[in-house]
C-alpha positions as CSV (number, residue, x, y, z in Angstrom):
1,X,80.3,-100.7,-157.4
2,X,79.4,-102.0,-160.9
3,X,77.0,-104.7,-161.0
4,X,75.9,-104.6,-165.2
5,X,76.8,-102.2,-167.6
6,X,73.3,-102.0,-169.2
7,X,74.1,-99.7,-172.0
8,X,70.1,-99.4,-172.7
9,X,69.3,-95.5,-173.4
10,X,66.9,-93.2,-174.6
11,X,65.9,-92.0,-177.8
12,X,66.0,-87.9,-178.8
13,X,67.2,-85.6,-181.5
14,X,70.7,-86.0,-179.3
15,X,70.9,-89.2,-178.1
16,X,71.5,-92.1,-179.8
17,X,69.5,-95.1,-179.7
18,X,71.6,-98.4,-178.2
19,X,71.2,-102.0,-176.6
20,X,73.5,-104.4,-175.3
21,X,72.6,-106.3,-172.7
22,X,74.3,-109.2,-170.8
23,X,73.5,-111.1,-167.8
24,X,76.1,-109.6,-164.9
25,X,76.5,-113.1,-163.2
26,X,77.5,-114.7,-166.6
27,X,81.2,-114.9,-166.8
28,X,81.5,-115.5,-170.4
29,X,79.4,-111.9,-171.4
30,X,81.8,-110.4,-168.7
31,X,85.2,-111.4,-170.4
32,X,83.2,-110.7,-173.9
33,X,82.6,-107.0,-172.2
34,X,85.8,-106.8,-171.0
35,X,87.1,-107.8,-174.2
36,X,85.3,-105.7,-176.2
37,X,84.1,-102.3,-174.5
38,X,84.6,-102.1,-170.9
39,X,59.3,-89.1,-145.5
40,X,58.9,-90.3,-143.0
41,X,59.5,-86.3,-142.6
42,X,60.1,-84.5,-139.3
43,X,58.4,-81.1,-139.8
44,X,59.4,-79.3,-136.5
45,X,57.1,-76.4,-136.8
46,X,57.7,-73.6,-134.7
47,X,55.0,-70.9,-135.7
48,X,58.0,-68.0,-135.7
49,X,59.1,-65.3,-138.2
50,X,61.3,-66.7,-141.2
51,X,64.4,-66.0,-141.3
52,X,66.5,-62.4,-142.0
53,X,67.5,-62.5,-145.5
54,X,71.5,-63.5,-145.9
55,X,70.8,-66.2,-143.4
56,X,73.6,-69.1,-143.4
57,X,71.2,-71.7,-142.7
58,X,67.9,-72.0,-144.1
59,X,64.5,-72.9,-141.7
60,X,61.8,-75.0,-142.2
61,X,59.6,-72.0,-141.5
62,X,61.9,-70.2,-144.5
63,X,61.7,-73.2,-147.1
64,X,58.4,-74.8,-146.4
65,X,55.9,-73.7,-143.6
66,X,55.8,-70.3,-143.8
67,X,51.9,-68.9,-142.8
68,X,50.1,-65.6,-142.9
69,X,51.3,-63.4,-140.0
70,X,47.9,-62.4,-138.8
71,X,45.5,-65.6,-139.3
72,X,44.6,-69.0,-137.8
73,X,42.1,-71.4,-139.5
74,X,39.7,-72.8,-137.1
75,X,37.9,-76.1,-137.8
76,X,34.6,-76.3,-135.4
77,X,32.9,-79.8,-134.3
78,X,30.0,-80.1,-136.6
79,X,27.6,-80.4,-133.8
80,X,28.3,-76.7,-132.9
81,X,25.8,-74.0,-133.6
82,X,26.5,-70.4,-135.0
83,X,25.4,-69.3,-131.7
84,X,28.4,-70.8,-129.9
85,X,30.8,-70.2,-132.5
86,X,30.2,-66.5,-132.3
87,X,30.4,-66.5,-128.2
88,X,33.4,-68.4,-128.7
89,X,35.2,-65.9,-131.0
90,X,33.6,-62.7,-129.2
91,X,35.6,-64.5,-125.6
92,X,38.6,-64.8,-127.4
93,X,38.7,-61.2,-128.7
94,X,38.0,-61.9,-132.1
95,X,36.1,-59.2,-134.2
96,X,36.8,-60.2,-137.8
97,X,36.4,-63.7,-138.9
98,X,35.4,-64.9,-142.2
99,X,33.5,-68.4,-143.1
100,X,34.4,-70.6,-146.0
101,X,33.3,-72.0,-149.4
102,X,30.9,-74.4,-147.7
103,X,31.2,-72.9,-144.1
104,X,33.7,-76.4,-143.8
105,X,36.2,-73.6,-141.5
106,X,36.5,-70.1,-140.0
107,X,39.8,-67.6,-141.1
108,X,39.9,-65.9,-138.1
109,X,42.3,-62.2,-137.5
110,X,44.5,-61.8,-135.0
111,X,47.3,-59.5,-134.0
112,X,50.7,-59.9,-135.5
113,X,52.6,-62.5,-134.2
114,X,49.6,-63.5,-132.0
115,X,49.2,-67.0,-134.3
116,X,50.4,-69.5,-132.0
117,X,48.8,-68.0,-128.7
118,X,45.5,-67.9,-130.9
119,X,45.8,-71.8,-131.9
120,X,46.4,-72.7,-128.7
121,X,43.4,-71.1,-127.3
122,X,40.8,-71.8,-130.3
123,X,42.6,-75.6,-129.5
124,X,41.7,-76.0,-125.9
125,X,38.5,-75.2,-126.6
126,X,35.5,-78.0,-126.5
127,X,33.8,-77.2,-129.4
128,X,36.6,-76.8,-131.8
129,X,38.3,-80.0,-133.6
130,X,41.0,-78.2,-134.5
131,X,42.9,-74.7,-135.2
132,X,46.0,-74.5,-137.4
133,X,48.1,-71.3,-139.0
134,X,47.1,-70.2,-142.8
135,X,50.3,-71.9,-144.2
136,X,51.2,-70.4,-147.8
137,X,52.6,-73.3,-150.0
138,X,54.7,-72.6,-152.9
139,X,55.2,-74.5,-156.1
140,X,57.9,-77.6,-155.5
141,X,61.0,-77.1,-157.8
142,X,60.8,-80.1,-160.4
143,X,63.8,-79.8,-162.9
144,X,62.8,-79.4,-166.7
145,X,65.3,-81.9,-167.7
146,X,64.1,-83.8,-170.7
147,X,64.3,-87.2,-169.5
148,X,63.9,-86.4,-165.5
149,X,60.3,-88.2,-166.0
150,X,62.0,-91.6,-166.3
151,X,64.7,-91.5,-163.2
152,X,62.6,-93.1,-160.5
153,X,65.5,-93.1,-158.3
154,X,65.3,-89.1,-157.7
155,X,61.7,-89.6,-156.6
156,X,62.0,-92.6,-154.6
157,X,64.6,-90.5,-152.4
158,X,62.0,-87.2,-152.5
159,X,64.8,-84.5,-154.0
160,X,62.3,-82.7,-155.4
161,X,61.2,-81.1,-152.0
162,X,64.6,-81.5,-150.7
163,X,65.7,-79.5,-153.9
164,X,63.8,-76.2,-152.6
165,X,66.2,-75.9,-149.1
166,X,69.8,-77.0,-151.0
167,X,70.8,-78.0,-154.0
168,X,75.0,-78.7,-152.9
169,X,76.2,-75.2,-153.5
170,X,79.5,-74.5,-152.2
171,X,80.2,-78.2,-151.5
172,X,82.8,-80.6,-153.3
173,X,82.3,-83.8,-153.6
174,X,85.5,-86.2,-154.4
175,X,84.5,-89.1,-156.6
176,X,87.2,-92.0,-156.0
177,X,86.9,-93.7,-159.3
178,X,88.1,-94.6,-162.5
179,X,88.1,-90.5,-163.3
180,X,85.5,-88.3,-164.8
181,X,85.0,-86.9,-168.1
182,X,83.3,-83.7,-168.0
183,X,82.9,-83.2,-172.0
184,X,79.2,-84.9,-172.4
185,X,76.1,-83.7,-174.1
186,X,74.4,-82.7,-170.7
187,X,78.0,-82.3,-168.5
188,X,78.1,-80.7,-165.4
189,X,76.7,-77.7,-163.3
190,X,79.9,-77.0,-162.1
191,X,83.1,-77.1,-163.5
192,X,84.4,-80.4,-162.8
193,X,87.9,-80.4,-160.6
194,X,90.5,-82.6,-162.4
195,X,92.5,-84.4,-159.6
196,X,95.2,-86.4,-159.8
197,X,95.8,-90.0,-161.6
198,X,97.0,-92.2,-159.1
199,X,97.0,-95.4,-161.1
200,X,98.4,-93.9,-164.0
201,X,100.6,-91.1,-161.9
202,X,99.8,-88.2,-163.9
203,X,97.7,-85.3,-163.3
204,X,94.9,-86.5,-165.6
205,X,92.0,-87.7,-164.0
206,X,89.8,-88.2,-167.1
207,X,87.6,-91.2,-167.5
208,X,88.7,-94.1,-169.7
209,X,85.8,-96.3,-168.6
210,X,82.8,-94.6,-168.6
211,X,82.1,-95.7,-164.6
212,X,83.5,-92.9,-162.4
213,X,81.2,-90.4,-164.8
214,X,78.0,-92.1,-164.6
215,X,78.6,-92.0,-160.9
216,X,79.7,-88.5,-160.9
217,X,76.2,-87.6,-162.6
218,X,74.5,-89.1,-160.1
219,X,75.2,-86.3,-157.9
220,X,76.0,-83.4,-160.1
221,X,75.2,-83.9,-163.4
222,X,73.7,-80.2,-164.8
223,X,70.5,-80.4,-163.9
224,X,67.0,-78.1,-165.0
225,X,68.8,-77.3,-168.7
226,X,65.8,-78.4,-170.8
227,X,68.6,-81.5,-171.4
228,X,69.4,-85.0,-170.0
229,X,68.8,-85.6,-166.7
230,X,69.2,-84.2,-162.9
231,X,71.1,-84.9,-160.1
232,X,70.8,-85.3,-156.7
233,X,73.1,-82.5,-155.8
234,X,73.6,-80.1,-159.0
235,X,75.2,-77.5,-157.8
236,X,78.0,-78.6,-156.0
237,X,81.0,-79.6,-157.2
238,X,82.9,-82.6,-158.1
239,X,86.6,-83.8,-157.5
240,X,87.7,-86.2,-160.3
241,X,90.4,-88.5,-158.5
242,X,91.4,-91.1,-160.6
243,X,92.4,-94.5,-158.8
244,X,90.7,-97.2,-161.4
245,X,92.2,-98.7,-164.6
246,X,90.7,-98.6,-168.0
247,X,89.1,-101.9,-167.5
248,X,87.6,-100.5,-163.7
249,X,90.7,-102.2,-161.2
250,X,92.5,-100.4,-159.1
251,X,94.6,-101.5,-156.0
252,X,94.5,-100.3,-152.2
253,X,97.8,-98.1,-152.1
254,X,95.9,-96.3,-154.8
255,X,92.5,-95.3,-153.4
256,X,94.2,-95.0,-150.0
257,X,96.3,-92.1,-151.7
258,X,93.2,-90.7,-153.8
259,X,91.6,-90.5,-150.3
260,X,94.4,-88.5,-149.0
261,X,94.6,-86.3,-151.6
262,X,91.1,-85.4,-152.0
263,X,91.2,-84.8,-148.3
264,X,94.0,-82.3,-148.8
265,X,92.9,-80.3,-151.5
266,X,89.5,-79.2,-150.2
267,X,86.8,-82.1,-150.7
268,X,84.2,-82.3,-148.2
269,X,82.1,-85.6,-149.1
270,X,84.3,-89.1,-151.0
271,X,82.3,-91.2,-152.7
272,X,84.0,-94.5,-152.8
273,X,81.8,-96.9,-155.2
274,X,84.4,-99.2,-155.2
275,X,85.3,-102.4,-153.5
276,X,86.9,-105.5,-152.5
277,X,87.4,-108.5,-149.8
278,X,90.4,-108.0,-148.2
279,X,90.8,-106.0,-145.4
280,X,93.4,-103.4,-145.5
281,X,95.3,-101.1,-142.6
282,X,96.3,-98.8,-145.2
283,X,92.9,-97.8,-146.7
284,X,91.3,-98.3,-143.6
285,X,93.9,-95.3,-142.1
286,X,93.2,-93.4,-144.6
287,X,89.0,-93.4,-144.6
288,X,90.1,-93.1,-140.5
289,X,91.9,-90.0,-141.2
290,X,89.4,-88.0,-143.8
291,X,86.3,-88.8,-141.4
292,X,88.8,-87.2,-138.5
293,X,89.5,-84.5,-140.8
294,X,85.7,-83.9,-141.3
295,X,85.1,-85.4,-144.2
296,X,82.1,-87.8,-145.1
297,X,83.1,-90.6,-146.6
298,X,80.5,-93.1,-149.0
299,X,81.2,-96.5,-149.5
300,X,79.1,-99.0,-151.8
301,X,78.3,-102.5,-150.2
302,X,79.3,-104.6,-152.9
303,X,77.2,-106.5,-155.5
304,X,77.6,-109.9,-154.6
305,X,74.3,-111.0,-152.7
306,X,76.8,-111.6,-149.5
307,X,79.0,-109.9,-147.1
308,X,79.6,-106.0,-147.0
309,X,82.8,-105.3,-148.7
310,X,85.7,-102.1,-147.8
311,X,85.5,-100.4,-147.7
312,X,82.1,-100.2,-146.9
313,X,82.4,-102.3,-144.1
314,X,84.9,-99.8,-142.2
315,X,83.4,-98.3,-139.2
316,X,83.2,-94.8,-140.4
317,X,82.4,-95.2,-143.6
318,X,78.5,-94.4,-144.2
319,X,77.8,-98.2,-146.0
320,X,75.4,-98.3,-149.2
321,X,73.4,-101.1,-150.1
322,X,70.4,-101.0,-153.0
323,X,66.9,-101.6,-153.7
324,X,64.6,-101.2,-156.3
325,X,61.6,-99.5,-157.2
326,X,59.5,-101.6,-155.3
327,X,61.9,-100.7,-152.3
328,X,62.5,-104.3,-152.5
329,X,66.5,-105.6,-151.7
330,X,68.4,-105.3,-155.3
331,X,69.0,-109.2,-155.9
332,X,72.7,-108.4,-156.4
333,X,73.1,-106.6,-152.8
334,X,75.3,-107.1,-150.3
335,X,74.2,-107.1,-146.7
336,X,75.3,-107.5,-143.0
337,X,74.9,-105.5,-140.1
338,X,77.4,-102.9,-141.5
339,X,74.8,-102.0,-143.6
340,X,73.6,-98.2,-142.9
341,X,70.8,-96.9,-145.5
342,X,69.5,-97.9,-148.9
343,X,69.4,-95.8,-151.8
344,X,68.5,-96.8,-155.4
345,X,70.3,-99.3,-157.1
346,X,68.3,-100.4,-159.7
347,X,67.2,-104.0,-161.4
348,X,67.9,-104.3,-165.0
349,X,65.9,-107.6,-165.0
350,X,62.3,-105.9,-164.2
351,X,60.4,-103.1,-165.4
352,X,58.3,-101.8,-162.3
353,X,57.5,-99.0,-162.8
354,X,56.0,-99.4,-166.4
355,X,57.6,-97.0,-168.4
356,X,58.8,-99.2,-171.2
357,X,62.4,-99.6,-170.2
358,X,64.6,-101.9,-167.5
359,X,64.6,-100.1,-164.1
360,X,68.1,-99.0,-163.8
361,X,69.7,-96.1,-162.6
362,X,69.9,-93.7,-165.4
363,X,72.6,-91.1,-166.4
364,X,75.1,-89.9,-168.8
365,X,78.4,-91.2,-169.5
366,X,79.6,-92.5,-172.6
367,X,80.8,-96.1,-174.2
368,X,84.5,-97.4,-174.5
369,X,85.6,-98.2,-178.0
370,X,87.6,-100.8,-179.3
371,X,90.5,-101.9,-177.2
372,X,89.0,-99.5,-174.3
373,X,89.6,-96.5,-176.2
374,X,87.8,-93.8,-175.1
375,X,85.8,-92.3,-178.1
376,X,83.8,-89.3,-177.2
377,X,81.5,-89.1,-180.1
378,X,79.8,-92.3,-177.9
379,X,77.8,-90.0,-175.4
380,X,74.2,-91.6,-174.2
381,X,71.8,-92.1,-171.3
382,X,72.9,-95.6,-169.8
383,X,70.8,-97.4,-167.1
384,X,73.3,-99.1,-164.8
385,X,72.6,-101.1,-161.9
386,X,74.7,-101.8,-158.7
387,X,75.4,-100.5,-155.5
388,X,78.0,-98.2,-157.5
389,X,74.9,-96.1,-158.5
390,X,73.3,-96.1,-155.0
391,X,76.5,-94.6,-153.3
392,X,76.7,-91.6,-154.8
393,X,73.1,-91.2,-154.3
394,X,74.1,-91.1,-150.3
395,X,76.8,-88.4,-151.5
396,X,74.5,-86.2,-152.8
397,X,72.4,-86.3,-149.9
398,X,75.3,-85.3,-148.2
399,X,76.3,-82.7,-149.8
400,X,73.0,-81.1,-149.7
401,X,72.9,-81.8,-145.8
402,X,76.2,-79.9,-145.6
403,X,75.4,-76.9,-148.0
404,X,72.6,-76.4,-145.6
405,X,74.6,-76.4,-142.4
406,X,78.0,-76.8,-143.0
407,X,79.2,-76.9,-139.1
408,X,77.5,-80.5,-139.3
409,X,80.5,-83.6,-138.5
410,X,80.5,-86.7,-140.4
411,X,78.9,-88.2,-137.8
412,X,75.8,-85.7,-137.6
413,X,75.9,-86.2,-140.9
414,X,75.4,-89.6,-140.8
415,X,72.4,-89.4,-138.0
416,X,71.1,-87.3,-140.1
417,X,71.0,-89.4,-143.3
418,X,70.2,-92.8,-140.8
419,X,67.5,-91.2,-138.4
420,X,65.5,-90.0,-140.9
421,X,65.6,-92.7,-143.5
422,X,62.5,-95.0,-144.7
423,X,62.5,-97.6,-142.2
424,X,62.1,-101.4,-144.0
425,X,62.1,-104.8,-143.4
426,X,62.4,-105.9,-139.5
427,X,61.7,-102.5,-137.3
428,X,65.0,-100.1,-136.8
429,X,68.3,-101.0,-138.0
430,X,68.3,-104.4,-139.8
431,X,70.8,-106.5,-142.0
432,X,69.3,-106.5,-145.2
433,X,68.0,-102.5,-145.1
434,X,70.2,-101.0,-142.2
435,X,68.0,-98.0,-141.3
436,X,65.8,-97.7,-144.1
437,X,65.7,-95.9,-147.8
438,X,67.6,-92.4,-148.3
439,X,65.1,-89.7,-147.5
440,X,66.9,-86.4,-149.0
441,X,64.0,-84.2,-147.8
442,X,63.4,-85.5,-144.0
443,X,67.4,-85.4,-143.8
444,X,67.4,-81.5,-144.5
445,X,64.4,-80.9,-142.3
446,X,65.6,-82.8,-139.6
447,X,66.5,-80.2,-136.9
């Protein structure tokens, strides 16, 4: 949900340079807006082969702890003589060992396929403090995007080490919203599905308000283009589905059918970052019937420093709420036991992480014109904040979860993203936090 449209951006040969600013609890900016514009990570090495190529479902072993085949590295006790190192290594079977810069370890060769047997016996002994396999790292995939360096959010959520297992191929992700409008400077990986319009009952789905697109970047915005900005899940593809006016309202009967329809035309994540207080039997059939169908289905917590909202606060919904850099509770988010995991929502009030600008959520969309029109010369970088923006950083996670493994249910998906979150506030599941901070990398290397 939007909390402030912060249209604060960036300044390069392509983008232009704009503020407006407003506080998002004043009414009168809002009606002048309205009027106007509109790790902890479980590593579960198993010291076994990677792998076959044409594998569906990438390892850890194949992704991050591969080792040498034939070599253990074997740490002795510093009290230990050369004497009974070499008895050690001549009753193990060892003939070829080599010492290193600053004798600090042995590399010791062993038969293929012999590593673990080897650890555990250079382990048991007394003199060693530890043996461990030769693990070959690899450089971490960091996106060349020209203004990645400034969106905190994708590092707070690790997606740089979750980028090199998935990056959302083959998965679509349906964003329930006021549209999307693919035609930006930095656009989209993939081409962007244009749905239905269920408030307008047509079959354009493209964004009048700018909202639905900012959130659609969040998760697949094109990403390592030498332009813009990444996303959280780049390569997979999204489903415009248009149930949000020009001024961001939309009614039940019209996200319950954007639900439905994204359901029937293929979508396997919904991000809903949208809201309200009253409960409804419609919507709440419909989220009922895409999480049966096996879809996940997103919802942000609502922006009011209260109660959850729906349809977050359904039961199988996956409910959003935000913090900030500081992993600190975003002033403006909700909370309540429906509460399931944190992802970044921003502050536009603080700059903590000192990099000259308010700490919002960053990503492109453009700015209304006069009397809402949609003028598409007005492409920029805006930094919004709300649980709108954390939502779809959920999504993404999602998506890269289920391009990984895509037998996963909605609710594995959902351990997946809960049990290995950032745990905050009170130990376990809280009100404020739920399970902790979205962790993209310890929820693909969860096993």
């Amino acid at each position: 949900m939007l909390n402030n449209k912060n249209c604060l951006q960036v300044v390069s040969r392509k983008y232009k340079f704009v503020r407006l600013m407003y506080e998002p609890r004043d009414f009168v900016f809002k009606l002048i807006f309205l009027g106007l514009v509109l790790s902890f990570s479980v590593l579960l090495i198993q010291f076994r082969q990677p792998t076959a190529c044409g594998a569906s479902r990438k390892t850890i072993e194949d992704t991050i702890a591969n080792f040498v085949e034939n070599e253990v590295i074997v740490k002795f006790k510093d009290y230990v003589t050369e004497e009974d190192k070499a008895k050690l290594h001549k009753r193990l079977g060892v003939r070829s060992f080599l010492n290193s810069y600053g004798n600090q370890y042995y590399k010791v060769r062993c038969q293929d396929g012999h590593v673990k047997r080897m650890i555990d016996a250079y382990s048991r002994a007394a003199v060693v403090e530890f043996a461990e396999p030769n693990y070959i790292y690899k450089a971490l995939f960091t996106p060349n995007d020209e203004f990645f360096d400034l969106q905190w959010n994708m590092k707070q959520i690790n997606c740089e080490r979750a980028w090199d297992i998935s990056s959302g191929d083959g998965i679509v992700v349906a964003v329930v919203d006021s549209g999307v409008n693919p035609n930006g400077i930095d656009g989209f990986t993939c081409d962007v599905i244009q749905g239905r319009d269920f408030e307008n009952r047509d079959n354009d789905s493209t964004d009048d308000n700018g909202h639905g697109t900012h959130v659609a970047g969040i998760i697949g915005q094109s990403t390592n283009n030498n332009d813009g900005v990444a996303a959280v899940a780049f390569n997979a593809t999204i489903m415009a589905v248009k149930v949000l006016d020009r001024r961001g309202f939309g009614n039940i009967s019209s996200i319950a059918d954007g639900i439905r329809w994204a359901v029937d035309n293929g979508a396997h994540v919904i991000n809903l970052s949208v809201g309200g207080n009253g409960r409804s039997r419609i919507l709440e059939s419909a989220v009922n019937d895409a999480h049966d169908k096996g879809v996940v289905v997103v919802a942000a917590a609502g922006n009011e420093g209260g109660e959850v909202v729906f349809p977050a606060a359904f039961e199988k919904v996956i409910a959003v709420g935000s913090v900030r850099f500081d992993e600190g509770l975003s002033y403006f988010s909700n909370f309540g036991p429906e509460i399931d995991v944190v992802a970044p929502g921003g502050d536009l009030n603080v700059d903590q992480n000192d990099d000259g600008f308010d700490d919002g959520i960053l990503q492109e969309t453009f700015r209304m014109g006069f009397f809402f029109r949609r003028n598409d010369e007005m492409w920029d970088l805006f930094r919004f904040q709300g649980t709108s923006f954390s939502c779809p950083h959920v999504s993404g996670v999602a998506a890269l979860i289920l391009s990984n493994d895509s037998s996963l249910t909605p609710d594995e998906v959902k351990e997946r993203i809960t049990s290995t979150s950032k745990d905050l506030g009170r130990e376990g599941k809280d009100n404020l936090f739920g399970w902790g901070v979205l962790d993209a990398s310890a929820a693909l290397l969860q096993q």
